[in-house]
C-alpha positions, -999 to +999 in steps of 0.1 A: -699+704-419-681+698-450-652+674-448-620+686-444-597+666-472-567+651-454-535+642-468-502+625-456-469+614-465-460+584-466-492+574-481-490+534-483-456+532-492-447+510-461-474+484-472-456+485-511-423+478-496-435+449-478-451+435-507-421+444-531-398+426-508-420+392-504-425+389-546-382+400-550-376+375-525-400+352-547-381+362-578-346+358-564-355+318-552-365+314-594-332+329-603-303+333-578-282+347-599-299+385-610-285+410-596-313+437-603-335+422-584-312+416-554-305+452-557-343+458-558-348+435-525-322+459-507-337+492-513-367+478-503-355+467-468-338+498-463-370+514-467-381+493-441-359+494-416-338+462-427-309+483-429-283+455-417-302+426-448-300+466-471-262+467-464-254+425-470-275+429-504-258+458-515-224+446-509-234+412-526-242+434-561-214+448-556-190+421-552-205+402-581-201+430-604-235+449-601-224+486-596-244+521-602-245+554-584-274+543-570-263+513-556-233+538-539-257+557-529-278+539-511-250+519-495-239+548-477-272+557-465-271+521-453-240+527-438-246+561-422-276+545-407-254+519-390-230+542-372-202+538-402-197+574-412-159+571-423-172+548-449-208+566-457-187+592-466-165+574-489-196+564-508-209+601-512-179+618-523-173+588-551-204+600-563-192+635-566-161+637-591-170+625-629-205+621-623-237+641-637-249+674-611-278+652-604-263+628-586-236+648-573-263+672-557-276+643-537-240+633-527-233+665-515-266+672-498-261+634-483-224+643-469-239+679-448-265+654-437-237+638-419-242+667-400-205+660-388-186+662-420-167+689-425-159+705-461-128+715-467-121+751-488-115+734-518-149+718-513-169+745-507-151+762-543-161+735-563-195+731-550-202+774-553-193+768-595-211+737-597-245+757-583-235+788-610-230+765-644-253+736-637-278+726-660-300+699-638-334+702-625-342+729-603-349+707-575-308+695-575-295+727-574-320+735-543-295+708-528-268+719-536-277+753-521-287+738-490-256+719-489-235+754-492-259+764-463-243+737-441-206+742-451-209+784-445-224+779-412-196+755-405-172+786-413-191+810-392-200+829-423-239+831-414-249+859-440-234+837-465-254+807-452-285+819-446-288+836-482-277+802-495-308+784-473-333+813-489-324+797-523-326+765-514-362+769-501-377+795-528-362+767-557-382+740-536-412+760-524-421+770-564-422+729-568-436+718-535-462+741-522-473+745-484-510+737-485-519+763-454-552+764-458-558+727-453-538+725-423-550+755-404-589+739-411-576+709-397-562+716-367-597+740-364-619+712-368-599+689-345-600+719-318-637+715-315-635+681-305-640+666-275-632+639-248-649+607-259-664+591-228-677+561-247-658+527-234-621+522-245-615+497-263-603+471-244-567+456-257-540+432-247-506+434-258-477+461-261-480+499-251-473+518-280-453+551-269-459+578-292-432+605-295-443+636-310-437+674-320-420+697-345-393+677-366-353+687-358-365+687-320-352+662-308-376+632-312-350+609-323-328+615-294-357+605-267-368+577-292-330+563-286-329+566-248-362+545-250-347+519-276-320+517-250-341+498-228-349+463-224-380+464-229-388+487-255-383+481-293-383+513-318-403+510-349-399+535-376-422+569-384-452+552-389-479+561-410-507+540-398-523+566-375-525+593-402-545+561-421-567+557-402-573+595-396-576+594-436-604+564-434-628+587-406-625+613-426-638+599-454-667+586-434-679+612-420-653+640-412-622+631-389-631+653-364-665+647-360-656+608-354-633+612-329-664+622-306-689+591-318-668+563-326-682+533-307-672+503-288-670+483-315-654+508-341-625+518-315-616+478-309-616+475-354-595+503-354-568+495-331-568+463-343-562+478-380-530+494-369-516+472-342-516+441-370-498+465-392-466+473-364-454+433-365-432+437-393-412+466-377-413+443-344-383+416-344-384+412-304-421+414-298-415+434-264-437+449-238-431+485-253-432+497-284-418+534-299-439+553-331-423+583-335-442+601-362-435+640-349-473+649-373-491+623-350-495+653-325-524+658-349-538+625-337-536+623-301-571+627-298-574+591-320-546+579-303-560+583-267-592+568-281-579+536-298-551+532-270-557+545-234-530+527-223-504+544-240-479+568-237-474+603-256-443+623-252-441+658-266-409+668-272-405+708-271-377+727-289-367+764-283-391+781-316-358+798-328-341+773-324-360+748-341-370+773-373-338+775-383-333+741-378-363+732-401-356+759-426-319+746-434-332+710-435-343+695-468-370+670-461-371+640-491-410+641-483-436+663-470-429+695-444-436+718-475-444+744-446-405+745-437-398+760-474-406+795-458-398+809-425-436+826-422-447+788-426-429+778-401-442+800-382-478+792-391-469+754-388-459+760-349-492+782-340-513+752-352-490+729-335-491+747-299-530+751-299-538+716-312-518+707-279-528+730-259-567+714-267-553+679-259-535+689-226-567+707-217-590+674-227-564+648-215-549+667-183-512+656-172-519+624-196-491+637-218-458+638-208-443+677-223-404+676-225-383+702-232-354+693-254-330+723-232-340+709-203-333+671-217-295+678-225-289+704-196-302+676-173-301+649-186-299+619-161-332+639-142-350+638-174-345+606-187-348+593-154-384+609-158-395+597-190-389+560-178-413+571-151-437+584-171-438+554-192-432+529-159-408+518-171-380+509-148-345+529-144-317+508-165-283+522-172-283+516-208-308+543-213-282+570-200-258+553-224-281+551-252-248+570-280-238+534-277-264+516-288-257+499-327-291+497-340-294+513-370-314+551-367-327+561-403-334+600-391-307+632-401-300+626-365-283+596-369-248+607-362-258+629-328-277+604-311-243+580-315-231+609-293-236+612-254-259+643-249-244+676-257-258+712-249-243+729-282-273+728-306-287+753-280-294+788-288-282+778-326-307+797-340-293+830-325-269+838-346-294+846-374-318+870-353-305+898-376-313+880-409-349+867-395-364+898-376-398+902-395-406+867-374-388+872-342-416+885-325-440+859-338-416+829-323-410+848-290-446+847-288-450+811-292-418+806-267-438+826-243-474+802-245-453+772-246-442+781-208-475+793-197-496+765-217-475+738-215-452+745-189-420+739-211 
């Protein structure tokens, strides 16, 4: 069987940041005093997950005279990412007034990324003639359409908004192309495989706990509830898995070495990605959180390289979550989300690729339904600490006040106790969406007879 080419996101831009930020650090101790490369060293730990050392280096630029819209820019994200809205905000709207539509675009898209801020009339005036009489890429004023997206939904105007996200997402989709055709072969050739009874590698050290699904779900809420705990340390969205599902395809055809991988090969492996997790780790504790939502395309690998660990599904009402996805602009892969039929496509792949693992790895994976998580939620988090055996502590049920910094859209809801309102947010657009309604109901209807959510 031919190999079926895979391709990820984040590539090895986690290993480049890591180096970047060893030689900057090299080049600051020779000279001190440049500020380009301390502004360098702190976009580098941002993309890392150094957001506090991100913030400290920005402000230093700053407050020795280094300044640029970048510099804002990514200060506010550094901000936002620590809980700080009032002043992420700040830093986005300076970026608005006197500055190119480029940068603006970002600005604006970065404020209804807030997901709390609120735009004012006047706003939402000046944003509508920017979009009509700019002259910057195409890919800017997709932003800016998704931003106008946000701000009519805010206003209950939802023929307005959804027009707006249909611009937003044909302007992307001409420029970023959903590769169908690769995915649906993938998940088809990882449908034919099967358990491997070989011996699991045998491995000492932390339990990973994988959290996976569609994105907007609700992945970073159970990832914060789990952070919450004293034992359990969140990483970032790894890429390592998809690596190494990269490397066995390249010898041989992923698929086909998820069934023959030896003794031998399964302890190299693990090995390969648990000794690239330390940098993410500061506390070295007993658990650890990768939540990558694509890695429900390797829970075959992961069950294979990690017996020991746990996988948690996180389920999302299909409506609901469409919408969600197709208003959201993602800075990097998720070209499927630039249509709503890809979407759909995306989620049919998704609930039989888990519908093979449940079948191959019977109640091994823990399947949660995000409207069951915030409609019961001491129950259900009580039951993912369970699953995990993890022991019941408090802070998990008061994980909104947890400080550390959250990198995801979501960063502003999980500061939030638990809240029912996101459900049944995709209904007010059933008029505007009927050629898939049936489609999602469909997939709503094998999620609760296949997985039981």
């Amino acid at each position: 069987m031919k190999n079926i080419e895979i391709e990820f996101s984040q590539s090895e831009a986690a290993e480049e940041h890591f180096s970047a930020i060893k030689k900057l650090e090299d080049l600051i101790a020779a000279e001190p005093d440049n500020l380009d490369y301390r502004f360098k060293l702190g976009l580098n730990c941002q993309q890392v997950g150094q957001v506090e050392r991100a913030e400290s280096l920005f402000r230093s630029c700053i407050e020795s005279g280094f300044d640029s819209p970048k510099l804002q820019l990514n200060l506010g994200h550094a901000l936002k990412a620590l809980g700080r809205g009032e002043e992420a905000v700040a830093c986005y709207k300076a970026l608005i007034d006197g500055h190119d539509d480029a940068r603006a675009a970002v600005a604006y898209w970065s404020l209804a990324n807030m997901k709390d801020y609120r735009f004012s009339d006047e706003e939402i005036v000046f944003l509508r003639g920017r979009i009509q009489t700019t002259d910057a890429q195409p890919g800017y004023r997709g932003l800016m359409f998704f931003t106008l997206a946000f701000a009519r939904e805010q206003q209950g105007l939802y023929h307005e908004a959804y027009m707006a996200m249909c611009e937003a997402n044909l302007i992307l989709a001409m420029h970023r192309p959903f590769r169908g055709e690769q995915y649906g072969l993938l998940v088809k050739a990882l449908m034919k495989s099967g358990r491997n009874l070989l011996p699991a590698a045998e491995k000492e050290g932390p339990t990973p706990i994988f959290v996976v699904g569609m994105p907007r779900s609700g992945t970073t809420l159970v990832e914060q509830i789990l952070a919450s705990h004293s034992r359990v340390e969140a990483t970032d969205e790894l890429p390592y898995l998809e690596r190494l599902a990269i490397d066995l395809d390249k010898s041989g055809g992923y698929a086909k070495s998820l069934a023959t991988l030896g003794t031998e090969q399964k302890r190299k492996y693990a090995n390969r990605y648990l000794e690239k997790v330390p940098p993410y780790r500061e506390e070295n504790l007993d658990f650890f959180v990768d939540k990558n939502p694509a890695n429900f395309l390797h829970i075959g690998l992961i069950k294979i390289l990690f017996p020991q660990a746990k996988i948690i599904n996180v389920i999302r009402d299909p409506l609901d979550n469409a919408m969600a996805v197709f208003k959201q602009y993602f800075n990097r892969g998720n070209e499927y989300s630039y249509s709503l039929q890809g979407i759909v496509f995306y989620w049919q792949g998704y609930l039989s690729l888990m519908k093979h693992w449940e079948e191959l790895y019977p109640g091994e994976i823990l399947h949660l339904g995000y409207e069951d998580l915030v409609n019961g939620s001491e129950g259900k988090i009580t039951e993912i600490l369970e699953y995990c055996s993890l022991p019941v502590e408090p802070e998990c049920f008061r994980f909104y006040e947890s400080d550390r910094p959250v990198l995801t859209p979501s960063a502003s809801q999980v500061r939030n106790p638990i809240s029912n309102r996101a459900v049944d947010s995709g209904k007010k657009y059933e008029k505007h969406i009927k050629a898939v309604i049936p489609a999602l109901a469909e997939i709503k209807r094998k999620c609760r007879e296949v997985l039981g959510v």
